[in-house]
C-alpha positions in Angstrom: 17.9 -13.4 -4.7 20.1 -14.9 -1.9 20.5 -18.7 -1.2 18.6 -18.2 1.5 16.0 -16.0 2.8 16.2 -15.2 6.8 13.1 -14.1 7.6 9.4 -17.2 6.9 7.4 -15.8 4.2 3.8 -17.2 3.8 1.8 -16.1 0.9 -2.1 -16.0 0.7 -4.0 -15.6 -2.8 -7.2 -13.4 -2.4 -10.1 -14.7 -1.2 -13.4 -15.4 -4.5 -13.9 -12.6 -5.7 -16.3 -10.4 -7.6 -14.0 -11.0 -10.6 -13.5 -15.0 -10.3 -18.0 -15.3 -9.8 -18.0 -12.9 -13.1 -15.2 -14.9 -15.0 -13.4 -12.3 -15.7 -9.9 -11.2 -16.4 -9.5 -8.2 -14.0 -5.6 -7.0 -13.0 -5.5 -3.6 -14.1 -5.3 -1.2 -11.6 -8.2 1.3 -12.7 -10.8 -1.0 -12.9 -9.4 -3.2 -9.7 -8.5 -0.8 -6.5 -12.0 0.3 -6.2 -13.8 -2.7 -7.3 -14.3 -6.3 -7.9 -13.7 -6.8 -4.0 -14.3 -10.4 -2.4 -18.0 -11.6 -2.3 -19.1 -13.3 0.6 -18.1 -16.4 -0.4 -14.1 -14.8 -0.6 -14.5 -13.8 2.8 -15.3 -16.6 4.6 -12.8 -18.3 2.8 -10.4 -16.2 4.0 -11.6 -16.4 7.7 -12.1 -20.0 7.4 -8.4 -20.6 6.4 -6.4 -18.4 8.4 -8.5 -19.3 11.3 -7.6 -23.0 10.4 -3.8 -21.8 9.8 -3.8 -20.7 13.1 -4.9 -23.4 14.8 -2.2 -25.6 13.4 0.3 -23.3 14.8 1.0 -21.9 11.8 1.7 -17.7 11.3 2.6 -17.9 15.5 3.2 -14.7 16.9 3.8 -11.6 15.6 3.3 -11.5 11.5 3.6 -8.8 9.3 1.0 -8.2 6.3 2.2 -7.3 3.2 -0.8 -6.6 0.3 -1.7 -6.3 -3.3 -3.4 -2.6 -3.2 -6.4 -4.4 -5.6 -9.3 -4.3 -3.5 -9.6 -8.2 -3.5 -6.8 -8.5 -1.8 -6.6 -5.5 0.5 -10.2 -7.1 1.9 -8.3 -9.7 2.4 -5.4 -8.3 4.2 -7.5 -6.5 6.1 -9.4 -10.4 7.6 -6.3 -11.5 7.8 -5.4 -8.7 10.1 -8.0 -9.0 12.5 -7.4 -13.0 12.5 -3.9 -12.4 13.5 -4.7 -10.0 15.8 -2.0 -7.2 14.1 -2.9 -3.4 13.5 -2.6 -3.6 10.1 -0.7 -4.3 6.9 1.7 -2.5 4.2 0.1 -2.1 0.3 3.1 -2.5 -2.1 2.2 -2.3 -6.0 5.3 -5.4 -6.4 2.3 -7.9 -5.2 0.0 -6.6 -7.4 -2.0 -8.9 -10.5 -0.1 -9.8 -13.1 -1.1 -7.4 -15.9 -2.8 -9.2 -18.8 -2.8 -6.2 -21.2 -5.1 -6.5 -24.2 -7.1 -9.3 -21.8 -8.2 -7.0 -19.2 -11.9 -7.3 -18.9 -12.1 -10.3 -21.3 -13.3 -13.9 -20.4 -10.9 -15.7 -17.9 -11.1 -18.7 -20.2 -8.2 -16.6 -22.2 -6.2 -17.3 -18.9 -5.1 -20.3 -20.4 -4.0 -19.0 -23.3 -1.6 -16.9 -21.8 -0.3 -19.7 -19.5 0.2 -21.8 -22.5 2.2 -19.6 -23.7 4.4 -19.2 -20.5 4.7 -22.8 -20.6 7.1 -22.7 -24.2 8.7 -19.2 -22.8 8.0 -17.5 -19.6 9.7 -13.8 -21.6 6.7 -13.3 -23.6 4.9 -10.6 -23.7 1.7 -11.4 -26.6 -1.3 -9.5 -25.6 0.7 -7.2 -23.9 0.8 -9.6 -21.4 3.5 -8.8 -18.4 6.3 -11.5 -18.8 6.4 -14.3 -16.1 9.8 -13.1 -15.8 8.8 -9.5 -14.8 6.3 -10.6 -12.3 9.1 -12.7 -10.5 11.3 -9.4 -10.6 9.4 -7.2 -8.7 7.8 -9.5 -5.9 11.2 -11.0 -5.3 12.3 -7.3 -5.1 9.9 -6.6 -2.5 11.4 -9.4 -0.5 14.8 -8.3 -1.3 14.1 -4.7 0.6 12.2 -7.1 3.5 15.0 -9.0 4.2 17.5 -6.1 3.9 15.0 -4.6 6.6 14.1 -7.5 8.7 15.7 -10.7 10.2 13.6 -13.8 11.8 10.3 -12.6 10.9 6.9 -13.9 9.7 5.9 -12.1 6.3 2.6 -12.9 4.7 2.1 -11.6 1.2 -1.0 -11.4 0.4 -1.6 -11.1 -3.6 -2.8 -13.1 -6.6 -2.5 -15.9 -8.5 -0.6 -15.6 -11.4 2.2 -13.6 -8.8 1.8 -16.5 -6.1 2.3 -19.4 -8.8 5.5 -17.5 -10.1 7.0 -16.8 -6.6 7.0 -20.3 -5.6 8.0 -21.9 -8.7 11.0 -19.9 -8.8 11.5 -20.3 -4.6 11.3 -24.3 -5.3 13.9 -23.8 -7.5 12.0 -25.3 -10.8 11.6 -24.1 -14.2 9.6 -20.8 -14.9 7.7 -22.6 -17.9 5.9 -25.1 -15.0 4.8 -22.1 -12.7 1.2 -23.6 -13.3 2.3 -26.5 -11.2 1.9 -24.0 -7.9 -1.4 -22.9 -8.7 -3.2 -21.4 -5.7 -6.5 -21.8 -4.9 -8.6 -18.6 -3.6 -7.6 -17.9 -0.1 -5.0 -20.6 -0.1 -2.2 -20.4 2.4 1.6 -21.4 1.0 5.0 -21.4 2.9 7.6 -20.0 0.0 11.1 -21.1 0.7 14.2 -20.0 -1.4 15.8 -23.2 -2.6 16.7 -21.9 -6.0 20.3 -20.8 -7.2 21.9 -18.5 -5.3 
């Protein structure tokens, strides 16, 4: 990634979800584009803080919406959509969940077992886990092609929170093996800045 990043990017985990009030572990993409979608807890959430966001001044003016095509977050996208008053927003598989392999569908207490792991080396792949590394390839690829495309703009990516975690860790410059330290809550609103090597 460049030193710098021209256009503000803002990224929004999903709102609770059907997933998070049934404690489990769901990334895969055949059991999440058609369901687990946000309860109504996840959607309030999600009015409550962009509606708050905007009222600080923050996400001014025109900004476009970039989602996660899991359900949870495209319900998401599509609140934060009408809050921002825009037509609509772009699905891109890059912001997808984090694929937790042979965890899929199991008790999200086995979240932490995986993120221990990250925390001695953010390459491994036990469970069939998707590397921390891999995750950080393909969102920051997705911003690569945005800011090939766009200058000056105000991106929110709207995804998940193994993929938001990553992201800023790596935009604050820090170690991949402390990406737990930029844990998002549901419907949580961070600024990612690039401050790490060039």
């Amino acid at each position: 990634m460049p030193g710098t990043w021209t256009n503000r990017y803002w990224v929004l985990r999903h709102g609770h979800s059907q997933a998070n009030e049934a404690g489990l572990i769901v990334g895969d993409p055949r059991n999440a584009l058609t369901r687990y979608g946000l309860t109504d807890k996840g959607r309030s959430q999600v009015r409550d803080s962009l509606t708050q966001a905007r009222a600080r001044g923050v996400l001014e003016g025109a900004v476009v919406v970039y989602s996660s095509p899991l359900l949870r977050a495209v319900q998401t996208a599509q609140i934060a959509a009408e809050v921002l008053g825009v037509a609509g927003f772009l699905a891109d598989d890059r912001l997808c969940e984090r694929c937790f392999g042979e965890l899929e569908l199991t008790c999200d207490a086995n979240y932490e077992k995986v993120w221990a792991e990250d925390a001695r080396d953010p390459g491994h792949t036990l469970w069939a886990v998707e590397a921390v590394r891999a995750v950080l390839e393909r969102a920051t690829s997705l911003i690569a092609r945005i800011e090939r495309a766009a200058t000056g703009r105000t991106i929110l990516l709207v995804t998940h929170g193994d993929v938001a975690s990553i992201l800023s860790c790596a935009a604050a410059g820090m170690d991949l093996r402390r990406h737990r330290l930029y844990a998002v809550q549901t419907a949580q609103l961070c600024r990612v800045q690039w401050m790490g090597p060039a």
